[in-house]
N, C-alpha and C positions, 0 to 999 in steps of 0.2 A: 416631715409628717404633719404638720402644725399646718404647712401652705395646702396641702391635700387635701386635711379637712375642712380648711375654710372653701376651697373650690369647690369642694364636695356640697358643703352648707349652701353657699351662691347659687349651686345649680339647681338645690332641691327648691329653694326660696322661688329662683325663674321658674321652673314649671311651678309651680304653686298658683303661680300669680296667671299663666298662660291659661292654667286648667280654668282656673275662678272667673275670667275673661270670657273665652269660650262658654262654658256654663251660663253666665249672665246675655250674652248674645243670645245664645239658641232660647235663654226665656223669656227675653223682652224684647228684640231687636229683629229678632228673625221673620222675613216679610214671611204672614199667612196666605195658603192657596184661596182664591175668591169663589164663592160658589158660583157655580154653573147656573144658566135659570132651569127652571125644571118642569116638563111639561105636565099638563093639567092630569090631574090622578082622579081616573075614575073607577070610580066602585061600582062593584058589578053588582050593591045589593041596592044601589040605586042611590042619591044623593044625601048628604048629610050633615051637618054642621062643623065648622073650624073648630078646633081647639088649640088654644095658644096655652103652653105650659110655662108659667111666669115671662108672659108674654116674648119669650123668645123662638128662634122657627129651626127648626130642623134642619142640622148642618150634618151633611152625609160623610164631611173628613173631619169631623170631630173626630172620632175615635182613634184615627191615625194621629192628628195632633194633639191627644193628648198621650197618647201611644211614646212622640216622638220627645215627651216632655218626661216622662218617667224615664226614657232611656239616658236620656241627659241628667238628668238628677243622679241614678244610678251610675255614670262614667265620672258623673264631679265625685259623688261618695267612692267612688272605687280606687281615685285618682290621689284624691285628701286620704283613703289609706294607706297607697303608698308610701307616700309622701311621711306620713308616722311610720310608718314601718323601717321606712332607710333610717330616718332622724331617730329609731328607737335601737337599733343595729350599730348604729355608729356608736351611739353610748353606751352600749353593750360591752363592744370591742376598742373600747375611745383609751387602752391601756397595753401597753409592750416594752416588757421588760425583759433586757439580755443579764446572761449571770455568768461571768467570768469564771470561773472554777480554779484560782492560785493555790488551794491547800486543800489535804486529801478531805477535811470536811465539808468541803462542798457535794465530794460524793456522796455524804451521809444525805445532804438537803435535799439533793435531787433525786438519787435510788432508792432511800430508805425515805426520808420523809413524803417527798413528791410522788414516790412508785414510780419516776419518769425511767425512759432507757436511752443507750447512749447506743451513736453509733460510729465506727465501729465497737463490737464485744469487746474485742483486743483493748486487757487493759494497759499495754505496754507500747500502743498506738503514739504518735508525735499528736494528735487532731483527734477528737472528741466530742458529738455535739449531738443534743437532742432539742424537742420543742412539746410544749405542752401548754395548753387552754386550760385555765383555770376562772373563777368567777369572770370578773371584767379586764382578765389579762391575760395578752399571750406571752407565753416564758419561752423563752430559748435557753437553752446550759453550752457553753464551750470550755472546755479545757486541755490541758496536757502540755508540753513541751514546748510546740509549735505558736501556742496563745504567746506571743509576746509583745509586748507596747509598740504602738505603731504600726503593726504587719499584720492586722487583721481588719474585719471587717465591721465598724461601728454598725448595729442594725437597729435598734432602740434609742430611743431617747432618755432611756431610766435604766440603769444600771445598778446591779448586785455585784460588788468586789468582794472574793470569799478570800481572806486571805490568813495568813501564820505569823503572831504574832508572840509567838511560845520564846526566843530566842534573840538575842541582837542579830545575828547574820540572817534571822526571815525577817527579824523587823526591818531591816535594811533591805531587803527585797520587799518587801512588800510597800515601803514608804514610794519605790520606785511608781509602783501603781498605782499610788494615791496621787504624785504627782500627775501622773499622765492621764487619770480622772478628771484632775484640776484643771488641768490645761483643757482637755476639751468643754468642760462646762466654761470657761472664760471665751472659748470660741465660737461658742454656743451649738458644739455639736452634740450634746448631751443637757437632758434641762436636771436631773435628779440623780443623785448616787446614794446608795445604802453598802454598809458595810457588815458582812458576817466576820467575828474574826474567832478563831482558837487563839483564844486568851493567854497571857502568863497563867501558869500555874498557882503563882502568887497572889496571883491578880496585879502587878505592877505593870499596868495600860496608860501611863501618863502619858509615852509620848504620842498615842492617837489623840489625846484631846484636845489639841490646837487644827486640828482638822474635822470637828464638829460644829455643825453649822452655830447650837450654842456659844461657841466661843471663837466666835467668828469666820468657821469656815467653810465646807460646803457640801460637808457628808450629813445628809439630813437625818439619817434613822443608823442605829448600829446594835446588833447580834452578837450578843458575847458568850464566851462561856464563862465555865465558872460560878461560885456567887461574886462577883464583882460588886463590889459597894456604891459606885454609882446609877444602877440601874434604879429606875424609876417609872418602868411603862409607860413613860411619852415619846421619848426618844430612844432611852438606852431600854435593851431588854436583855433575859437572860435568855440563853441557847445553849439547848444540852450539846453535851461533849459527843453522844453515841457511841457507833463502835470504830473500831482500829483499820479504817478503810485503806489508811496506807499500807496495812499487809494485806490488804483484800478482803478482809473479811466481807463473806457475803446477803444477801438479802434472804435468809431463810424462809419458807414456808412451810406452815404445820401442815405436821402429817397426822394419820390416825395413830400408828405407831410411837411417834413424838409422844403423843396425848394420853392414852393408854397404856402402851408397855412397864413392866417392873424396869426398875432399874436400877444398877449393877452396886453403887458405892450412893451412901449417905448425903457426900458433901465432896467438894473438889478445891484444890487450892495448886492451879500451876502459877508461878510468877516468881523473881526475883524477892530475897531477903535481904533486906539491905542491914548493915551493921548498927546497935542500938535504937531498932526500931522497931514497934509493936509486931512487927512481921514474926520478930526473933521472939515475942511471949506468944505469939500463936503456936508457933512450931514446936515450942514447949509443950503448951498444953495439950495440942495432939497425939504425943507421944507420951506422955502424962498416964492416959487413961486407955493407951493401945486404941486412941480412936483413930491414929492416921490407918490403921489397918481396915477402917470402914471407910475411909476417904481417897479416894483419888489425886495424892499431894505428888508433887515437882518440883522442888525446890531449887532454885539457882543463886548464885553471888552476886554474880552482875548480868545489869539491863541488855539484853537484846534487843534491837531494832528492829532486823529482820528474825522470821522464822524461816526454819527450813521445812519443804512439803511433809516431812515428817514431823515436825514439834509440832505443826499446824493442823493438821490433822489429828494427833493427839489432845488439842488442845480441844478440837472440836467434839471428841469423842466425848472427853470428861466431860464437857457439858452437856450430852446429849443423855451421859448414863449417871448422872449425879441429880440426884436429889435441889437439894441447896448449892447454890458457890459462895463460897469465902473470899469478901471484898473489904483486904484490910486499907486501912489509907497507906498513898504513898506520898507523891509531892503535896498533892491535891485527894482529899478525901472520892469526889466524884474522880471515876476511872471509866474505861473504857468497857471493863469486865459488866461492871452492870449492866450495861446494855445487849451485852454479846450474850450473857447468863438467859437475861428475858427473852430473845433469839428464840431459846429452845426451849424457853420454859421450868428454867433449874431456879428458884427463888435465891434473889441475892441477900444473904445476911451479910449486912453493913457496918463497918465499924464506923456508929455515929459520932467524931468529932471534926474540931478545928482544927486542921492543918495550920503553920507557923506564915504568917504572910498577912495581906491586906484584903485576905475574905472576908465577905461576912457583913453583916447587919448596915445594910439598904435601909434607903427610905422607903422601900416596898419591904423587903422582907429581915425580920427582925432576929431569925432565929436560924441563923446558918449553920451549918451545911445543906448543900443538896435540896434548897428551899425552894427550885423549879420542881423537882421530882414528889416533894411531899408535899406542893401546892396541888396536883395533880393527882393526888390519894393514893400513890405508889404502892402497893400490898406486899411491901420489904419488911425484913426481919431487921430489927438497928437495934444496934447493942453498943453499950458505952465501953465495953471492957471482956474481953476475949477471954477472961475466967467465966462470963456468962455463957458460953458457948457449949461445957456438957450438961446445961441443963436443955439446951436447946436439939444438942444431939440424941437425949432421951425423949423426951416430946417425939422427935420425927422417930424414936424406933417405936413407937406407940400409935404412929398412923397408920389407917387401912391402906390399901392401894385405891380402893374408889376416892378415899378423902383428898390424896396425893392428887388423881386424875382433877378432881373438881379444881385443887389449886392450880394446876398445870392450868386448865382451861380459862380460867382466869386471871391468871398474870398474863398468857399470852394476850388476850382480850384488852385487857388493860395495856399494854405495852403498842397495840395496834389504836387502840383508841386513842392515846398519847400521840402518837407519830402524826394523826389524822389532829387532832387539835392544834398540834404546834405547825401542821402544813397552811388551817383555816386562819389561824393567829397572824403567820407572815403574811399569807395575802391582803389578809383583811388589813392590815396595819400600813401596808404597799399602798394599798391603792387608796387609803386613807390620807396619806401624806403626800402621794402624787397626783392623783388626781386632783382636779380644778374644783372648790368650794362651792354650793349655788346659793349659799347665804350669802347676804347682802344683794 
């Protein structure tokens, strides 16, 4: 790409130079026609004095020569605007970046944040790829089974590795990638990599940091989730978790019904209770006060991975007819529920604490959890302590349905604005870091 545009440049430079050439001939060099002599002019009102107009004489191709001198002038200006016009196109489009797709949140990046589509639909496809224009960059997405090192097709110079970093067995797959990034950047068939990753839970990411260009390696920019404590908006950033794209979950659009309708139960709480954990005082308290009788609860022992079309569909239902969702913490206080809740509009009330691990208080943000989402003005309900919760379940029996509709219409609002910010954010930051500096 790099020898392209410099031929590209060369060639705009030669005509430049041809046009400006040309141009200067046809104004100074170009032999003029001689006048003719011109027989004696008589007046039929009978003879009468010369007049010289600053003593010069009447040239009957003037007007073609000066005719032929406007048209020249206007081929140079028309020619110098090409000429900026390729040179302002080039820079335009002077950015292309391919983005691997290794873990299911790359499909958040792309169908939810991006709105890009892939093709094929089929998400059970081996081969997966779309492309979209964005500011001064074109994106391509690949993924799926078939993406594997070595047996595809490098098309960029600048790469997004999205990969899974939740586990030793994806860290170990995924390190694979990071090698064979490095190797092509040492070959020079790649100038820049950025890394998205789904974080530990914990946040324990030490073993990416010897592959940051800070510490001497070659991943320029990296997209975490989590609150991860080394983020600090030059290099590292935070990146919401979204929703559960590994089960599919899909790109919702409101409808009038969504926005409008009563609906059926309060609040909703389907997910795993795990042993000794605030899950187990929620599920108190709603039977406490016969509120799970207003809520749409589901309680399970142990995690599921996959859903079946029927839990799934259930699970969508409650969100569609519940008021509120009930987002207790589990590993990690951020879940995937919150993002799926704003989907359709159901308001997540948040159990706001720390989860046990290495979240938390950044040099950018001081007051973790969930410090992307409430940098962002989130309009969640967050509660420290799940005895707080019938005072919160009286309040909503206390709302109209228009008051409901307005909230609906604006968390949706809000959660679309969101998506659109953090799409303006990656780019911008992209082509901040890749792109060529014109200072100095």
């Amino acid at each position: 790409m790099r020898g392209a545009r410099k031929r590209l440049c060369s060639a705009l430079i030669v005509a430049y130079g041809l046009f400006s050439l040309y141009a200067a001939y046809t104004v100074f060099l170009r032999p003029r026609r001689t006048a003719a002599p011109r027989p004696p002019h008589r007046d039929r009102r009978g003879p009468r004095d010369h007049v010289a107009v600053g003593n010069e004489e009447w040239n009957p191709w003037e007007g073609e020569e000066k005719s032929e001198l406007v048209a020249s002038q206007q081929r140079y200006e028309a020619n110098l605007k090409m000429i900026k016009n390729a040179r302002s196109h080039l820079e335009q489009t002077s950015l292309r970046v391919q983005i691997w797709g290794k873990a299911a949140i790359g499909l958040y990046l792309w169908q939810h944040i991006f709105g890009g589509h892939l093709q094929p639909a089929d998400v059970t496809a081996q081969w997966r790829e779309g492309s979209q224009k964005a500011g001064k960059t074109d994106f391509s997405f690949i993924t799926g089974p078939s993406v594997v090192p070595g047996y595809f097709s490098v098309e960029a110079e600048n790469v997004v590795l999205v990969l899974n970093g939740r586990e030793k067995a994806k860290i170990t797959y995924a390190t694979q990638w990071l090698h064979y990034a490095q190797t092509l950047i040492q070959t020079h068939k790649i100038q820049h990599v950025a890394v998205v990753l789904l974080g530990n839970e914990q946040c324990s990411n030490e073993w990416l940091q010897p592959y940051l260009k800070r510490h001497g390696g070659f991943v320029n920019l990296l997209f975490v989730t989590y609150d991860y404590a080394l983020v600090n908006e030059e290099d590292i950033f935070q990146w919401p978790l979204g929703v559960a794209t590994y089960r599919n979950f899909p790109v919702v659009e409101p409808t009038w019904s969504m926005l409008h309708d009563p609906r059926s139960y309060l609040c909703n709480f389907l997910g795993t209770v795990y042993k000794n954990s605030s899950r187990e005082t929620l599920m108190e308290i709603l039977k406490q006060d016969g509120l799970d009788k207003l809520c749409w609860i589901a309680a399970r022992e142990q995690w599921q991975p996959q859903e079946t079309n029927e839990s799934f569909k259930n699970y969508q239902d409650a969100l569609l007819q519940s008021d509120l969702t009930l987002c207790p913490v589990g590993i990690n206080t951020e879940c995937y529920r919150i993002y799926e809740a704003c989907s359709y509009g159901s308001l997540p009330v948040i159990e706001d604490v720390m989860t046990p691990g290495d979240c938390g208080n950044s040099s950018v943000y001081h007051s973790a959890p969930l410090q992307l989402l409430k940098t962002m003005g989130a309009p969640f309900i967050f509660i420290k302590n799940w005895k707080e919760l019938p005072a919160v379940i009286e309040k909503e029996k206390k709302m109209s349905l228009q008051e409901k509709i307005q909230r609906r219409k604006k968390l949706i609002e809000w959660y679309q604005n969101f998506k659109a910010w953090m799409r303006q954010k990656f780019i911008n930051t992209l082509e901040n870091s890749f792109l060529p500096s014109d200072k100095g």
